[in-house]
C-alpha positions as CSV (number, residue, x, y, z in Angstrom):
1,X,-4.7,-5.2,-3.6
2,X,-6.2,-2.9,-0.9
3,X,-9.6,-4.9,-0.4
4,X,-7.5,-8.2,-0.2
5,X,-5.3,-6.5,2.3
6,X,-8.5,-5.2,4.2
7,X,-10.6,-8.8,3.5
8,X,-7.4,-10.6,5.3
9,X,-7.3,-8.0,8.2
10,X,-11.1,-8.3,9.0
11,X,-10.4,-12.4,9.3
12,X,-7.9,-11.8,11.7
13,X,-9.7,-9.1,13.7
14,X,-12.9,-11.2,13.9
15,X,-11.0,-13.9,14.8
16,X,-8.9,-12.2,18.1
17,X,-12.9,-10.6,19.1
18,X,-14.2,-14.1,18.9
19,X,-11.1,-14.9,21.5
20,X,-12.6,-12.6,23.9
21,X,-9.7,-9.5,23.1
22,X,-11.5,-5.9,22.7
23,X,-10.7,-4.2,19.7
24,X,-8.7,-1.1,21.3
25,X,-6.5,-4.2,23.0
26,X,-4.8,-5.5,19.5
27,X,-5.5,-3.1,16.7
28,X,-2.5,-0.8,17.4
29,X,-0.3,-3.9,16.6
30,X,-1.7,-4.2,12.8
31,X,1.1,-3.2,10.0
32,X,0.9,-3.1,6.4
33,X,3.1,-4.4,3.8
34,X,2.4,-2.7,-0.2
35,X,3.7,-1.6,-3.3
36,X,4.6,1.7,-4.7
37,X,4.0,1.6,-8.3
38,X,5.4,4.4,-11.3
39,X,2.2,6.0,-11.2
40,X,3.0,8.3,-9.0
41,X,-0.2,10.4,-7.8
42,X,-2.5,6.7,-8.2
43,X,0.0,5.6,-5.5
44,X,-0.9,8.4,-3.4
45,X,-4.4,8.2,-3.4
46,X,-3.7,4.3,-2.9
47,X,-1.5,5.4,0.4
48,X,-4.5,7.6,1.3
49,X,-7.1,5.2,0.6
50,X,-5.7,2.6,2.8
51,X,-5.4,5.1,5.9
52,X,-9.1,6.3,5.5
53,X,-10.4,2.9,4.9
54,X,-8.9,1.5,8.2
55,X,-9.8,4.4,10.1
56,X,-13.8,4.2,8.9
57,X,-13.0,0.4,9.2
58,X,-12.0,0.5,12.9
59,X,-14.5,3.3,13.9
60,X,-17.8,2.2,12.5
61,X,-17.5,-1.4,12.2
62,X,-15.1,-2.2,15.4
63,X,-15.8,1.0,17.4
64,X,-12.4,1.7,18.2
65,X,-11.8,4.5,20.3
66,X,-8.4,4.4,20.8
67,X,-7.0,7.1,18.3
68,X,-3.9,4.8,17.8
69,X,-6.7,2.0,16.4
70,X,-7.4,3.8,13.9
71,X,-4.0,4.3,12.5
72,X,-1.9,1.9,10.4
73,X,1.5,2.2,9.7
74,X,2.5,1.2,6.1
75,X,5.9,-0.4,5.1
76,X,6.2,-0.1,1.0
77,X,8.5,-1.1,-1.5
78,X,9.0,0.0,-4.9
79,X,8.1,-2.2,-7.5
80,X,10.9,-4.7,-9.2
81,X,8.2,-5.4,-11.8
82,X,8.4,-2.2,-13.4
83,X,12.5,-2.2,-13.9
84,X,13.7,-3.3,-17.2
85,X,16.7,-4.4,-18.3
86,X,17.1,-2.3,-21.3
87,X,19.0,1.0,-20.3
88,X,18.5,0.4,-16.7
89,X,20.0,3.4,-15.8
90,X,16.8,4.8,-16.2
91,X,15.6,2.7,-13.6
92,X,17.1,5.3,-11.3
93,X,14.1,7.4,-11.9
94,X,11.8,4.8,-11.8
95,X,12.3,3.8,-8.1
96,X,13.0,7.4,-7.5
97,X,9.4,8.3,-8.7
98,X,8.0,5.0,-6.6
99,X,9.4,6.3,-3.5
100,X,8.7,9.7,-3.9
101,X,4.9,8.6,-4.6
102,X,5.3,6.3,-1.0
103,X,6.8,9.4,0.5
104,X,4.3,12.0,-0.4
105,X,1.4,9.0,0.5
106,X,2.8,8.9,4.5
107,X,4.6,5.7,4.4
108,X,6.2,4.8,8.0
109,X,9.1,2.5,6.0
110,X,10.2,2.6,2.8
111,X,12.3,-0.1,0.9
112,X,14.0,0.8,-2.3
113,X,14.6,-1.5,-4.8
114,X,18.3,-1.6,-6.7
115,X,18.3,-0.6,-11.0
116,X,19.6,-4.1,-11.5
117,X,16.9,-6.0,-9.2
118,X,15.1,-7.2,-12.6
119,X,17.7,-8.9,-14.2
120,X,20.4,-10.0,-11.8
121,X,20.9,-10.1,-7.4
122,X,21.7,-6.6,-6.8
123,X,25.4,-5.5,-6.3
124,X,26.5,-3.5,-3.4
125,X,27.0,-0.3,-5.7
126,X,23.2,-0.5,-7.1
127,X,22.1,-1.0,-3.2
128,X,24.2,2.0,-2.4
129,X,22.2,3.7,-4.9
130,X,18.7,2.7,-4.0
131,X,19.6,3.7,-0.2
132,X,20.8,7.2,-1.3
133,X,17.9,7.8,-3.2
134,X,15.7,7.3,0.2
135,X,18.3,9.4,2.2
136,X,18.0,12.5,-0.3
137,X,14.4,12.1,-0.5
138,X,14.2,12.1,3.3
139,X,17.3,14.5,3.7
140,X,16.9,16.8,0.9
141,X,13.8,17.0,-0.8
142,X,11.6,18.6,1.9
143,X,9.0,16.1,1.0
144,X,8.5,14.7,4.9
145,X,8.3,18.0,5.9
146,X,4.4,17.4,6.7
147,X,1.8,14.7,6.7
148,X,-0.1,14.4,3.5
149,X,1.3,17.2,1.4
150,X,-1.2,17.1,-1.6
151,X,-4.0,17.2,0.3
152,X,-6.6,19.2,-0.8
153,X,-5.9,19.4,-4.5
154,X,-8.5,18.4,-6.6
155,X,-7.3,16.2,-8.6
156,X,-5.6,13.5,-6.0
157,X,-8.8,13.8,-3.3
158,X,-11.3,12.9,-6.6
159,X,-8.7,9.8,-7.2
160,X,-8.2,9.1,-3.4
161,X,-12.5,8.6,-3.9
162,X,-12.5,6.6,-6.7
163,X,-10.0,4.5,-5.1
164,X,-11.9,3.4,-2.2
165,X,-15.3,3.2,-3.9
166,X,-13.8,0.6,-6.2
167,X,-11.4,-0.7,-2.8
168,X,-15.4,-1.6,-1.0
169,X,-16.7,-2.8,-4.1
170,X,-14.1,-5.4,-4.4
171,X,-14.3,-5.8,-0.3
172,X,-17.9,-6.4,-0.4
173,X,-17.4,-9.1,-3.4
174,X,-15.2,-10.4,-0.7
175,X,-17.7,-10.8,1.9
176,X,-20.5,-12.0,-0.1
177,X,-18.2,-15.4,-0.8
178,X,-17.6,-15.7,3.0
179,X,-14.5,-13.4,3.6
180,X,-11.4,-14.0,2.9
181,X,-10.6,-17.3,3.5
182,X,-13.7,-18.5,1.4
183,X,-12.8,-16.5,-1.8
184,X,-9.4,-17.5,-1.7
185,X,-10.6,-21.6,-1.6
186,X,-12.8,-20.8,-4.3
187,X,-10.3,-19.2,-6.3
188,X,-12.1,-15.5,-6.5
189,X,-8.6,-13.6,-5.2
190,X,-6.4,-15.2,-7.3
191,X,-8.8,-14.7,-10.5
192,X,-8.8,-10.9,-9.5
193,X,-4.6,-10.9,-8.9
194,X,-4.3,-12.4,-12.4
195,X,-6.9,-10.3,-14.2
196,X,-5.3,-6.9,-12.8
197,X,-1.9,-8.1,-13.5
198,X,-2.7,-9.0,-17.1
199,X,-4.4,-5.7,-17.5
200,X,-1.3,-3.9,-16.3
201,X,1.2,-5.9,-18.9
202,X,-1.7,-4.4,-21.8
């Protein structure tokens, strides 16, 4: 997901340089858009992984100078995919654990999705829910309290590693075919979608 999301963003950036625009002009305006998943500290490192990717990206390959270039605000939403409509109470914790994950990774917005999402449009009550759980965890939990609080340990900056070494193997994959308009005529992205998404349903 991260090296499509980076592939796409190189197409458009070479595309607005080719127009003439200098990097520092446009790169402030870039967003992105991903999934918190139940596995809570490999969604950190994926938060983490993205932010150091697009700063080296912007840097060394762009030459940004702009500080602001170099940062990229992230909008996540917890999975639907991993609700189920067996006891979906516990579903609760599910999302709870997503957006604690996008919370402790630095997300700028956070979209919560309701216990009953998987199996039915979400009633008001469920959407009540989903939006208390942000407010506690942004009110209550002490979790925003600073920027990247399990940095440093161990553990989570070995995973954040191996996250972006296999993010620029993909990317490079990527390149190779043409970028990412190429891989996606020739089918490559879609392959790799469908191959990770089997592997996850294992």
């Amino acid at each position: 997901g991260l090296a499509f999301t980076l592939a796409n963003a190189i197409t458009y950036i070479e595309e607005a340089l080719k127009r003439g625009l200098p990097v520092d002009s446009f790169a402030r305006s870039f967003t992105t858009f991903l999934g918190s998943g139940i596995d809570l500290l490999e969604e950190v490192a994926k938060f983490r992984a993205m932010r150091k990717l697009w700063a080296r990206l912007l840097r060394e390959r762009y030459g940004a100078k702009d500080p602001d270039s170099l940062r990229i605000p992230i909008r996540a939403y917890t999975c639907g995919s991993n609700l189920t409509r067996q006891q979906p109470l516990n579903n609760v914790v599910r999302t709870t654990l997503e957006a604690a994950a996008a919370v402790l990774g630095g997300v700028q917005l956070l979209v919560v999705s309701s216990l009953d999402e998987a199996f039915a449009i979400p009633s008001e009550e469920h959407q009540t829910v989903a939006l208390r759980t942000q407010q506690i965890l942004y009110h209550e939990s002490g979790l925003p309290r600073t920027a990247d609080p399990l940095g440093g340990s161990y553990f989570l900056e070995s995973l954040t590693k191996e996250m972006e070494a296999r993010v620029l193997k993909v990317l490079d994959a990527v390149e190779a075919l043409g970028g990412a308009p190429r891989a996606m005529e020739c089918g490559f992205i879609q392959t790799e979608i469908a191959s990770s998404a089997y592997e996850q349903q294992l």
